[in-house]
N, C-alpha and C positions, 0 to 999 in steps of 0.2 A: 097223743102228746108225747106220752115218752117212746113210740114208734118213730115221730118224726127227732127227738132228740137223736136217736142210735144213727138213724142215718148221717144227721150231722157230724157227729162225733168220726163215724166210718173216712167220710168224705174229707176230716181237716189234714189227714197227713198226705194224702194226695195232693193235694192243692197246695201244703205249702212244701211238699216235693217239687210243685211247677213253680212255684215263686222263685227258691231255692234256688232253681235251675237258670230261671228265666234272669235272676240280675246275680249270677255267678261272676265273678271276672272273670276275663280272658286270658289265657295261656299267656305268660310275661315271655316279651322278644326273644332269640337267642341271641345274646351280648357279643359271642364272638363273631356269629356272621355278619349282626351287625356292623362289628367294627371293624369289617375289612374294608381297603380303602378300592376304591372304583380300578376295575383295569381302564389302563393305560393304553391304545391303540398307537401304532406310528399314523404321524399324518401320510397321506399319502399326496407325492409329487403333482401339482394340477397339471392337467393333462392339457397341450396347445389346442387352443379354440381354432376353429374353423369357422370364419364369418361366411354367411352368402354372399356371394357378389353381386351386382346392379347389373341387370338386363345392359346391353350396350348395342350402337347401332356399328352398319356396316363399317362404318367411316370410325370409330373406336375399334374397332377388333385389329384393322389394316393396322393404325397406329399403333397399338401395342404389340400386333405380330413382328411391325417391322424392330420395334424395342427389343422385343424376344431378341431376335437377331443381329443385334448388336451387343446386348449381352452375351450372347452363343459367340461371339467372333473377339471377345475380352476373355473368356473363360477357356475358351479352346482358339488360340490364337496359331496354333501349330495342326488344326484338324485336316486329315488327308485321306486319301483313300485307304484301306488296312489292308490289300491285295500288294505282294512285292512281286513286280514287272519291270521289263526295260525297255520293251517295244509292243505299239498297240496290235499285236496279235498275242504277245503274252497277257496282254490284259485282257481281250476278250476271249481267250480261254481260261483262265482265273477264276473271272465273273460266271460263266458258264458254268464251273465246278463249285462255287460258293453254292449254289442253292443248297438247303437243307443239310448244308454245312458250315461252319465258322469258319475264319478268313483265316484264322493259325491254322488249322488243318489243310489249309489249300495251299497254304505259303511253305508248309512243312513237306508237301507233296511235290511240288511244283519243279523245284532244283532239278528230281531227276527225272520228270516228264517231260520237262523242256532242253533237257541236255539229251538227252535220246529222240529227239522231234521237236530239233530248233525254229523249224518253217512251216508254213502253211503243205508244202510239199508234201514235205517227209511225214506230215500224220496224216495226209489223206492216204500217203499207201502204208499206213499202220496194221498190223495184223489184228482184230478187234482185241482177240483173247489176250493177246500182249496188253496193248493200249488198257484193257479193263485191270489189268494185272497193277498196270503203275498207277492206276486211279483211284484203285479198292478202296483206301481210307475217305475219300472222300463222301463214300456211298453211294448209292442210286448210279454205281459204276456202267453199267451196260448199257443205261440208259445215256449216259454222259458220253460214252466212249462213241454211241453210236452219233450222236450231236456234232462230235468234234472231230470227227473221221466225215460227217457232212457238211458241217461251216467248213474245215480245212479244204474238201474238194470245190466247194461254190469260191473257194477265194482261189484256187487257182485255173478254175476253168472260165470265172466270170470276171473276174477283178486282177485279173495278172498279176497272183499271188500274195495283194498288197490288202490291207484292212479299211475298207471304203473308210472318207469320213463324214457320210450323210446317213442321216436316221433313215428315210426310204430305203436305203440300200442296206441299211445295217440287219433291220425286220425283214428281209428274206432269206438270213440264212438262217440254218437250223438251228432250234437252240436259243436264239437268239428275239428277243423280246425288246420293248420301249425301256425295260430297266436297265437290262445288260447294255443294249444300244446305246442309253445315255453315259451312263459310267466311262462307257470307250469316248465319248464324244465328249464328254467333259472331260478326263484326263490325259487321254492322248492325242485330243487336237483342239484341246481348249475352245471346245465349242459348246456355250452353256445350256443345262439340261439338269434338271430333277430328278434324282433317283428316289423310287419310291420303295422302299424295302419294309418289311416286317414293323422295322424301328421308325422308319419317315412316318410310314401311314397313323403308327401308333401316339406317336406326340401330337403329330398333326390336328387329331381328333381331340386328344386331351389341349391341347392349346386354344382349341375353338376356330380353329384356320380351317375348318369342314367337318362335314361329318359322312362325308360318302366313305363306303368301306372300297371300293372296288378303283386299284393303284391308278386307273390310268383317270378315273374323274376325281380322286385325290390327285396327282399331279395339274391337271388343268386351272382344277379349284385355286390349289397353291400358287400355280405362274400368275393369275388373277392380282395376287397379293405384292408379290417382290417384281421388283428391278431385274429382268433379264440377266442381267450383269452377274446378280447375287445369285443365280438359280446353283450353280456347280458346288458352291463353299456351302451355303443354306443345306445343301443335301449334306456333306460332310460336317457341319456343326450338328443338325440333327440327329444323326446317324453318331458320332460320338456322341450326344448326352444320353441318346436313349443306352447307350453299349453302358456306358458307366452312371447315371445315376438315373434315369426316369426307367426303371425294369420294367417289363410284363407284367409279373405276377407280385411284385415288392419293391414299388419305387422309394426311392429315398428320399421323401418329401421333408424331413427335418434336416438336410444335408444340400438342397438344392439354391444356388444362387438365383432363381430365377422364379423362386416360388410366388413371392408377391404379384409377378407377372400371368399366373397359371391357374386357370377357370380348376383343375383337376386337383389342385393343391388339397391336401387331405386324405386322397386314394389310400398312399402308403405309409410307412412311417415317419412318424412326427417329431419324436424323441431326437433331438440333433445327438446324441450320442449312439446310441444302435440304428440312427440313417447313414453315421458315418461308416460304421463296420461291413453296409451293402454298397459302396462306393467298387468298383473296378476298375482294374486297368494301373494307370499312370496315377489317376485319383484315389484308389486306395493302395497305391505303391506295389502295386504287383506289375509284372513287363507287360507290354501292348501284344499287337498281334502279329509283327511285320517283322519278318529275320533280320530285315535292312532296312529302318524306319529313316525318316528325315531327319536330316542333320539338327533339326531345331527340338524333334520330340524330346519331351522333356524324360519320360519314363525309359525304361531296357528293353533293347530290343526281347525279341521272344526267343526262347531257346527251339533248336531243331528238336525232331524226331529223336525218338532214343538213338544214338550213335551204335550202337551194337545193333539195332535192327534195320537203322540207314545202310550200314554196308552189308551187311544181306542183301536187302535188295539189289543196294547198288552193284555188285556180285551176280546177282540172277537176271540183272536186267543187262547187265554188259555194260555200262555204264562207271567214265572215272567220277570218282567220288570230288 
């Protein structure tokens, strides 16, 4: 009995140690952290939605490609070729030099390539290393030089020195391809034709007007679509929007007049305030590409070649400035 009292007595402050414990309150809040008031975040700008578009048939795409192209010809009502020439064999040497070059660097080139080798004559008996010499900015010179020392002799031993104006005839001189071929046939003898370049092919496919990658079954695809008539301007409305607002790598999808019309809408930027800042050319107020642009272009012409390094050459090359 008094064995089991001692234990009892052992065991009460333990226990109500655990009682103690067990309905203790809790640590009181800290009042200051409490009473800080919630941060504030900025709202952040909703960002332009980008709806799917509706599956559409053959007979929708036509009608709105050919819409496309009516807006292309309100917005760029002044679009032309960006190569400056005056006779269709300066334009099919131009074209020839454009490749994997810009149309400024050809037109910057050009003055004293064609003042030193005004005719088809005079650059087929071009001395190569010369001819590469005045062509060097444009790059891929050797290969160029050797192209246009062979169109210039096929034009005067097959064509009595004059620039055929049939595509059969145009695709056998050297150098010379259905794009170049057409460029010359559309501009210099108004005979219409689709130039398919870097830029045609690339909206083409963003447009939903095809989706072949390879230029000459994009061209075919596209004649499908327009009016003969329209083929020559179609390629130069083209060819200026992609130059200044639908890029490669950063279209200016929040700056394009044409968006609502455009399967691709969304690729690039959406923000109309920094699609405006990727705008080029006459669109974002900087000069076009063309030392002698059309009387109607709205933008500045382009400036030449540095002037101090223009007469060097023109100096080395013999050539009046």
């Amino acid at each position: 009995m008094a064995e089991s009292k001692a234990r009892k007595t052992a065991t009460e402050p333990a226990a109500e140690q655990v009682v103690k414990s067990t309905v203790e309150p809790a640590a009181a809040p800290d009042v200051k952290q409490a009473a800080k008031p919630p941060v504030k975040r900025a709202a952040k700008a909703a960002k332009p939605t980008v709806k799917p578009r509706k599956p559409e048939s053959h007979l929708a795409m036509v009608r709105r490609a050919r819409r496309i192209n009516r807006e292309l010809a309100e917005l760029y009502p002044y679009a032309h070729p960006e190569l400056d020439f005056e006779n269709p064999f300066q334009l099919l040497v131009a074209t020839v030099l454009s490749a994997q070059t810009t149309d400024l660097r050809v037109n910057q080139t050009t003055p004293a390539l064609f003042a030193k080798y005004p005719t088809p004559e005079d650059m087929a008996a071009a001395n190569p290393e010369e001819l590469e010499e005045v062509i060097r900015p444009t790059g891929f010179f050797r290969n160029k030089a050797k192209a246009l020392i062979g169109l210039s002799t096929a034009l005067r031993d097959e064509f009595g020195g004059e620039v055929p104006g049939r595509l059969a005839d145009l695709v056998t001189l050297p150098g010379v391809g259905r794009k170049t071929a057409n460029v010359v046939l559309g501009n210099a003898f108004g005979v219409p034709g689709i130039t398919v370049d870097t830029h045609f092919g690339r909206l083409a496919r963003r447009f939903g007007w095809t989706t072949e990658e390879d230029p000459v079954k994009v061209e075919l695809a596209v004649a499908e679509i327009f009016p003969k008539s329209e083929w020559t301007m179609l390629s130069h409305r083209v060819v200026f929007h992609g130059r200044r607002i639908c890029h490669s790598q950063k279209p200016a999808c929040g700056a394009c007049p044409i968006a609502p019309l455009c399967p691709a809408y969304g690729e690039g930027e959406l923000d109309p305030e920094k699609a405006r800042k990727l705008l080029k050319y006459e669109m974002g107020g900087q000069p076009g590409q063309r030392l002698k642009p059309p009387s109607d272009f709205p933008g500045e012409a382009a400036a030449r070649a540095d002037a101090a390094a223009h007469q060097g050459r023109v100096a080395d090359l013999g050539v009046d400035a």
